[in-house]
N, C-alpha and C positions, 0 to 999 in steps of 0.2 A: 305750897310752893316748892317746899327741899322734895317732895314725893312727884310731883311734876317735873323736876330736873333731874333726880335720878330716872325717871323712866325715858323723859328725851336722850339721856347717857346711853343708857342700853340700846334703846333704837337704832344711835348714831354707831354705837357696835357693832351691833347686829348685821346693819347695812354695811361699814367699814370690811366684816368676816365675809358679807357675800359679794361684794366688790373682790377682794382678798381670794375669794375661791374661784370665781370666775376667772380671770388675771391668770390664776393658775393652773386654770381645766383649758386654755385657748392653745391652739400647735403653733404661736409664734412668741417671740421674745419679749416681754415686757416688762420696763424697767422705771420708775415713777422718782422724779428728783425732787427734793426740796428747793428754795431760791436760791441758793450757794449753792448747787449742782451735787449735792451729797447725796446717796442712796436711801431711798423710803423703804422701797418695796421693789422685787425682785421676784422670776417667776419661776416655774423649774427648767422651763427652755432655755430662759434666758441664762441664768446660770452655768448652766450643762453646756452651752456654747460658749460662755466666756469662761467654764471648769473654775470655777469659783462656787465655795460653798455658800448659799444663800446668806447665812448666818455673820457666816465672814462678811461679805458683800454690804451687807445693810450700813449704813453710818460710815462706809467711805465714800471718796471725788468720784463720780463715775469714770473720767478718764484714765483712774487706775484700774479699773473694771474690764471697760469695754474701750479694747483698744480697737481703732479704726486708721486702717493703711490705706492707700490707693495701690490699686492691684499692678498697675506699672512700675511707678515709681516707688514703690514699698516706703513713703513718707506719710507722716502720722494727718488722717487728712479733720480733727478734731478741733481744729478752730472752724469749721464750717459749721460744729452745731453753737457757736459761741452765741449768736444770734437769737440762736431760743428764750435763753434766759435774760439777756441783755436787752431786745429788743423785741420781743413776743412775738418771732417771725417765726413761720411754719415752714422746715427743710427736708426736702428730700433727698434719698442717695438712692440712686435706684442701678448703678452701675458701677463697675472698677472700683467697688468697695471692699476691700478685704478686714475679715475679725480675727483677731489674732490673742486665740486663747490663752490660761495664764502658763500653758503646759507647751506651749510656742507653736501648736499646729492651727494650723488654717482654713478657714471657709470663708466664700462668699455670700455676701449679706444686701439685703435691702432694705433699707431703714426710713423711717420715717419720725420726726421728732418734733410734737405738737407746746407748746406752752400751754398751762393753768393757770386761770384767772384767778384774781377772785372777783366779789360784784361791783367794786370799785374796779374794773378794767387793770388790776397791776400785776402784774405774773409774781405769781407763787410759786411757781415750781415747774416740771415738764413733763411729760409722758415718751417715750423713747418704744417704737413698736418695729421690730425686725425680723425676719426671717432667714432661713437659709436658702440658699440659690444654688451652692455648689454644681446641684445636680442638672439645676435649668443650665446655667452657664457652661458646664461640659455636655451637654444636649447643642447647645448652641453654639459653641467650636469645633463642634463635632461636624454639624452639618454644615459649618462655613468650612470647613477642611474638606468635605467629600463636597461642597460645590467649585471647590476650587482645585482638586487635587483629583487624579486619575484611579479611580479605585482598583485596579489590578496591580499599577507600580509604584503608585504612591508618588507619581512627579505631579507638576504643574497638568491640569489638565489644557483644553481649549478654550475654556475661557479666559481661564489665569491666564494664560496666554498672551492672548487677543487683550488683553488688559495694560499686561507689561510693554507690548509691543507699541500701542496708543502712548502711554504714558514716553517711552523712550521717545518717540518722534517729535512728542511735543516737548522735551526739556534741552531742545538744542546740541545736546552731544552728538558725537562721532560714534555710533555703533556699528554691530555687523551682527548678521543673521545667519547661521544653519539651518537647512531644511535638510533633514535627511531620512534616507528610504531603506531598509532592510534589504538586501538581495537575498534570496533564495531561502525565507522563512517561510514560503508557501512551501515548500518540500518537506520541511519539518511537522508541519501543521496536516499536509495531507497523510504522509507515510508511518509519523508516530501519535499523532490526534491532538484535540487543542488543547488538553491539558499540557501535555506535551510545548506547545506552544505557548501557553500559557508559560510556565516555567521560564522556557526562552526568555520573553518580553521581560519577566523580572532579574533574572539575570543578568541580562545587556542593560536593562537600565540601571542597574546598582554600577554598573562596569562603566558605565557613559559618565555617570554622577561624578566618578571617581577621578572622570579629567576633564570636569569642567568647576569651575571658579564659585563659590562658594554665593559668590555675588551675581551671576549670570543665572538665566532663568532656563531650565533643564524642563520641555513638558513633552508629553505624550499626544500628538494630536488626532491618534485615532488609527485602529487597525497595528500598520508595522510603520507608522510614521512619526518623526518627532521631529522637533526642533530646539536652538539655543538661539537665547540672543545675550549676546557677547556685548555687556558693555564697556565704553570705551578701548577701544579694538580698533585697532588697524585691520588695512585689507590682506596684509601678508602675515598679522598674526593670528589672524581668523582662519588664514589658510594652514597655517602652521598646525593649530589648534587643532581643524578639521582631519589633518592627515596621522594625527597620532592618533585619533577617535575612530579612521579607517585600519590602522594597525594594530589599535585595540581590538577591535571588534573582528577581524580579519584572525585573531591569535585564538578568538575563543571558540571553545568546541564543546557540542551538545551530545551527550552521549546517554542514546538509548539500546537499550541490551545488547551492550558493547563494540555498537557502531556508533563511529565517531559523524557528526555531521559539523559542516564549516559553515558559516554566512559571513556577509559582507553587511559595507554598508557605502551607497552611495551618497554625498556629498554636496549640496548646492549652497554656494557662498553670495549673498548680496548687502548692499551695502544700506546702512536703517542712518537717513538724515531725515529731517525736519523740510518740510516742507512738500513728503513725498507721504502718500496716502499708505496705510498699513498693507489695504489689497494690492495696493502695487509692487510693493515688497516682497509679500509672499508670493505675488506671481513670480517675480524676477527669482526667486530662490528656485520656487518650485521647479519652473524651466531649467534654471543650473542644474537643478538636481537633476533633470530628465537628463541633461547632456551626458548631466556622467554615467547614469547606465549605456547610455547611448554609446559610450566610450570605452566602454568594456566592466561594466558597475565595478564595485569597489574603489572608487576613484572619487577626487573632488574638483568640482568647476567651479569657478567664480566669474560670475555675471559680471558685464561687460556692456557698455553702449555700442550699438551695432553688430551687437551676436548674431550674425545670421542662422546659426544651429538656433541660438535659443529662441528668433520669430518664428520658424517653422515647426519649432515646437508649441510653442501658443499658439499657432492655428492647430495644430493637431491637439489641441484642449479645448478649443472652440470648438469640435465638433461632438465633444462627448453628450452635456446634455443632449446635441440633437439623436443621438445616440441613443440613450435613454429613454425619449419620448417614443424613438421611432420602434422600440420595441414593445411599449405600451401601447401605441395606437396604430399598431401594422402600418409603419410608414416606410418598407420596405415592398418592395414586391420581386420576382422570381419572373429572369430570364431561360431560355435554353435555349442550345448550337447545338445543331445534330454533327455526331458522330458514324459518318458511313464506312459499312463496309468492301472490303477490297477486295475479297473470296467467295463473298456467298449474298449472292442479291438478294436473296430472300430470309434475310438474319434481321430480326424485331426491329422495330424503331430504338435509336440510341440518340440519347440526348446527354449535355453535362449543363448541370443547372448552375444558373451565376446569378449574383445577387445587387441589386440596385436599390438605392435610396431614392426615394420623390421626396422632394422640396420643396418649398410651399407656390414656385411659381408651377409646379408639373413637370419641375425635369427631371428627366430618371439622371443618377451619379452613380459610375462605376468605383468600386470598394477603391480604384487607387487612393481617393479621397478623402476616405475616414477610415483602412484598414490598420494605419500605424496607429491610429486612436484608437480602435478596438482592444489592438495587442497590446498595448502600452497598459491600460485600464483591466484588459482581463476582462474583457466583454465575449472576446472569441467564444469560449465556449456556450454561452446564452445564445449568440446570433445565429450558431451552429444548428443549437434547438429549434431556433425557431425556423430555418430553413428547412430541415427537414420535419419537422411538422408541418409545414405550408406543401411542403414535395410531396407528401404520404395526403395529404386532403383532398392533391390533384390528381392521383393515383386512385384513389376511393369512391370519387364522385362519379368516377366514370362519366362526364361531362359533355364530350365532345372537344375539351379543350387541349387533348393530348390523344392519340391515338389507346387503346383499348389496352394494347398489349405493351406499351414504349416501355423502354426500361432506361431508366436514369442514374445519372454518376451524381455525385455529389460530395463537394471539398468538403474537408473537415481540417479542421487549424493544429495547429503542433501542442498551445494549449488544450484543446479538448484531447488530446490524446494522453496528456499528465493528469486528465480530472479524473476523478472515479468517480466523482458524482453522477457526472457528463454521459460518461458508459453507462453507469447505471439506467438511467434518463433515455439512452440513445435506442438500449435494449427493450427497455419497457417501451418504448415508442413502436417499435419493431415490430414485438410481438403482440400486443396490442392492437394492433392497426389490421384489417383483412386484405391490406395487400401483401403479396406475397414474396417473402423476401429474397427471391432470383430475381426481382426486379429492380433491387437496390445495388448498387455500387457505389463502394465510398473510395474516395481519392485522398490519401496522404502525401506533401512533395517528399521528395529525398531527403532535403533538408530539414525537416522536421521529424522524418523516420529518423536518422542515423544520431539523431541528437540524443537520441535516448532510446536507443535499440530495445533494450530491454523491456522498456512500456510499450514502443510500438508493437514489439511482437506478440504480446500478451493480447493489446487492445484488438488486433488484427483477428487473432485464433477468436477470441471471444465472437467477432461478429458473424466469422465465417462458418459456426458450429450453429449460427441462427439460419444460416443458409445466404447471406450477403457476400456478396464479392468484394476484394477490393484490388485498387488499383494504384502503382507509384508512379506517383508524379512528377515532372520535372526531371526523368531519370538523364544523368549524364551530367547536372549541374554541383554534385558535389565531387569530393577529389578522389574516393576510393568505391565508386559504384557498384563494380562489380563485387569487390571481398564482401560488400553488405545485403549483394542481392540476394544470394541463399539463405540467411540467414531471416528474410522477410519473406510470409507467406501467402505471396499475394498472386492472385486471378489473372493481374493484368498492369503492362507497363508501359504509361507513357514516355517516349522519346522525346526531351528535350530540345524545344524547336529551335535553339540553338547552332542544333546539324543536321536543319529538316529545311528551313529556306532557301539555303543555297545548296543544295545538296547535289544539283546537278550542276553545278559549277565548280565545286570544289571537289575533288577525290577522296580528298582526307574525310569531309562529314559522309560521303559517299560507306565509304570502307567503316566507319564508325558505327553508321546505321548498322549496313552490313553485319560487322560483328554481333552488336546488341540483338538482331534478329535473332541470330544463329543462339545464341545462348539462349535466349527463349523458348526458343526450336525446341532445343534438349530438354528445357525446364517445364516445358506445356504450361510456357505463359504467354500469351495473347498481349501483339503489340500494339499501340496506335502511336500514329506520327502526329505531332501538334503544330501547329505556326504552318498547313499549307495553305499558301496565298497563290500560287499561281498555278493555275491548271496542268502546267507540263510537268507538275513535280508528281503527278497519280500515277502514271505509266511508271517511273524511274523508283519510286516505292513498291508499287505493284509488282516491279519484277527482283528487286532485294527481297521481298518476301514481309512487308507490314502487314497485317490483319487490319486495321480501320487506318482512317483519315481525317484528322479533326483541322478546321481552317477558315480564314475568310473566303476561300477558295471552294471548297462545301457550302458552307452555310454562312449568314452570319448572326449572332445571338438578336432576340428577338424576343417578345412578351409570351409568356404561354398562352395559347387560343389563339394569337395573333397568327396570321399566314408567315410561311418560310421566304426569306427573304431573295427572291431571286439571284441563281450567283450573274457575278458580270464577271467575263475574262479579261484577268488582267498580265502583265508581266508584273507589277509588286505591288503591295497593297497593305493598307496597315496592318500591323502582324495581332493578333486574337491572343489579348492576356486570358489565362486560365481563372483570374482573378473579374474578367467581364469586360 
């Protein structure tokens, strides 16, 4: 029997040593209590994370061991395992658990804390099995930061947003909302590149952070746009707020290889109650904010019941998806007005191509209709492309839908003339294409040349060394025409129909034209008069000396392929935007 009990001894060793090594060879913490919650056994993880020497460890409370905080409120969260040994309940901690070594640093832990029976069902003891998390849990704050945070500036992104904004409307307070728009970061972004721009965006947002309230929500919504929402705010301290955030941003300056560049920042104010839908908020903001580029950007609006700027601005945002689509699915198609001339009956077909939207009942719409939504958006330049790619296909085909030899004018927007993509784009289109480039003529107005002299003359040289003409438009509409005319080198000048319809009625647009001829004369540039609508005004240009005639009076715009619209004489007649 004593030889039968010493070998069951050993056995129970033996198993106890490989339990023991096991416990000890596992990558998580394990720590086994007696019924008075004292330490048996102890593992080297476990240890190592609570920096306690095993040795030391064995024969103490575990609670002086393994301390356990809640990661919030740094309070001791160790009556929750009380239950183990008390009541033979199985606990888990599987989050906001912090262990707090004996050496006072910290990791996060997931614990799991099982009771030992014996075979009378009575707890004997515990088992306590933990791990570290630290690294799961900053994986996981990590990614909940970059789903919520803007990874270039590090504000609120659009969702955080769109989160805060929800919440504000539904908790009954008085807030107010910023929507604001960068002025003049596209120049930054084209001229010194987007790192370049890059930089900016972090910049202005560290600068914007700086004056707004610690408590109000600062995000990035995308591209050079952001917003605040301002809570509990008044309408006039929103506005207050808003105009030191345009003096801020107004004071600061970009400097690359020691050009200074300025930006602004436009401003749109509305008001965040309860009972009014988030989209409708940001509409109202966004609209502000259009008014006040509208206004002369750098400036801040605040939204208004019965803003009539700000409804005709919402239709001018109503048209952009159609916009959009209509550039995807050719929902455009291509007018032309011929352009005759006044000296040489036998000088090529001349047409100037105008552009129309169909709408889904078939009716063609002239650009008055969605051309402030073009510019507003930064669409101009795309719409550009694809006119004259649509102009060069009907040039190519040799079709029957345009005479063989016609040569066509063709607008181009003041945006496309600041893109260098666009150039890029407009040349490869050019030289690519087997028609031939005396047959193009591109139209810039005044207005858009004189704005930036220095790009237009670049873009101008660039086209004319492919062998394309161009032409200024609208000449006579801006306030200094002539000092700018030398300085642009252009083919050909439209006279502003301004002092072309009444021209035989009045002396003064008489002598105006007059003049403008004559300088041409010198300049060996080719004029045309625009706006003629009534037949008696071709003799009285004809002998000032214009070279063409563009008018309802002539022609009037028409489908290509379609027949030339027969003129009817009139004495006045609606006048022929250049725009269709």
């Amino acid at each position: 029997m004593d030889g039968l009990l010493e070998y069951r001894t050993r056995e129970l060793r033996h198993e106890r040593d490989q339990v023991a090594v096991m416990l000890d060879s596992i990558d998580e913490g394990v720590i086994s209590l007696d019924h008075e919650g004292h330490i048996q056994h102890i593992n080297p993880i476990a240890a190592e994370l609570c920096g306690w020497d095993p040795s030391l460890a064995r024969g103490r409370p575990w609670v002086r061991i393994l301390q356990l905080r809640h990661e919030g409120t740094l309070q001791s969260v160790a009556s929750q395992l009380e239950g183990v040994l008390q009541r033979g309940e199985v606990v888990h901690m599987s989050s906001q658990t912090l262990l707090v070594a004996r050496d006072g640093s910290e990791c996060a832990v997931e614990l799991k804390a099982s009771p030992v029976r014996r075979r009378n069902g009575d707890v004997e003891g515990a088992v306590l099995v933990f791990r570290d998390i630290s690294y799961r849990q900053a994986m996981i704050r990590r990614l909940n930061f970059q789903a919520h945070h803007d990874s270039l500036t590090g504000l609120h992104n659009r969702t955080a947003f769109d989160d805060a904004l929800t919440a504000a409307l539904a908790d009954g307070g008085f807030h107010q909302l910023l929507y604001l728009d960068l002025d003049f970061f596209k120049v930054v972004n084209d001229t010194c590149g987007h790192a370049a721009g890059d930089t900016v965006l972090r910049e202005l947002s560290a600068l914007m952070r700086a004056h707004v309230r610690e408590t109000d929500v600062l995000a990035r919504l995308g591209g050079d746009e952001f917003a605040v929402l301002l809570y509990r705010c008044s309408r006039e301290q929103a506005i207050e707020r808003a105009e030191a955030l345009c003096a801020a941003v107004s004071a600061y300056r970009y400097y690359d290889e020691g050009r200074p560049f300025q930006l602004g920042v436009s401003i749109g104010v509305a008001p965040v109650e309860s009972g009014v839908q988030a989209s409708e908020v940001l509409r109202q903001a966004d609209g502000a904010c259009y008014m006040a580029k509208q206004s002369g950007r750098n400036q801040v609006h605040a939204y208004h019941d019965g803003d009539a700027g700000f409804e005709r601005a919402q239709r001018e945002v109503q048209w952009l998806p159609l916009l959009h689509e209509a550039l995807e699915n050719d929902r455009f198609t291509l007018y032309i007005q011929p352009i005759r001339s006044l000296s040489d009956a036998t000088s090529k077909p001349y047409y100037e191509v105008l552009l129309r939207y169909v709408n889904d009942a078939g009716e063609h719409l002239a650009p008055a209709h969605f051309m402030a939504t073009a510019e507003r958006f930064g669409l101009m330049p795309e719409i550009d492309i694809w006119v004259v790619t649509q102009a060069l296909q009907v040039l190519e085909s040799d079709d029957g839908r345009i005479e063989s030899d016609a040569v066509l004018a063709i607008n181009l927007s003041g945006q496309s003339m600041g893109d260098l993509r666009m150039r890029d784009q407009l040349a490869a289109l050019v030289t690519q294409s087997s028609v031939m480039p005396q047959r193009l003529c591109f139209e810039i107005t005044e207005t858009a040349a004189i704005s930036n002299l220095a790009q237009a003359r670049e873009f101008i040289y660039s086209m004319r060394r492919l062998g394309c003409s161009f032409a200024l438009d609208d000449f006579g509409s801006g306030m200094s025409s002539f000092a700018y005319l030398k300085e642009l080198p252009v083919n050909q000048l439209k006279i502003d129909g301004a002092f072309v319809r009444n021209l035989t009625r009045d002396s003064l647009d008489a002598a105006i034209v007059s003049a403008i001829c004559g300088i041409c004369a010198q300049m060996g540039i080719i004029t045309v008069a625009e706006y003629v609508e009534r037949l008696e005004l071709i003799p009285a240009l004809e002998l000032i000396g214009v070279d063409f005639v563009q008018g309802y009076g002539i022609g009037r715009p028409h489908p290509i392929g379609a027949p030339l619209i027969p003129i009817i004489p009139r004495n006045n007649g609606p006048a022929a935007s250049l725009q269709g």
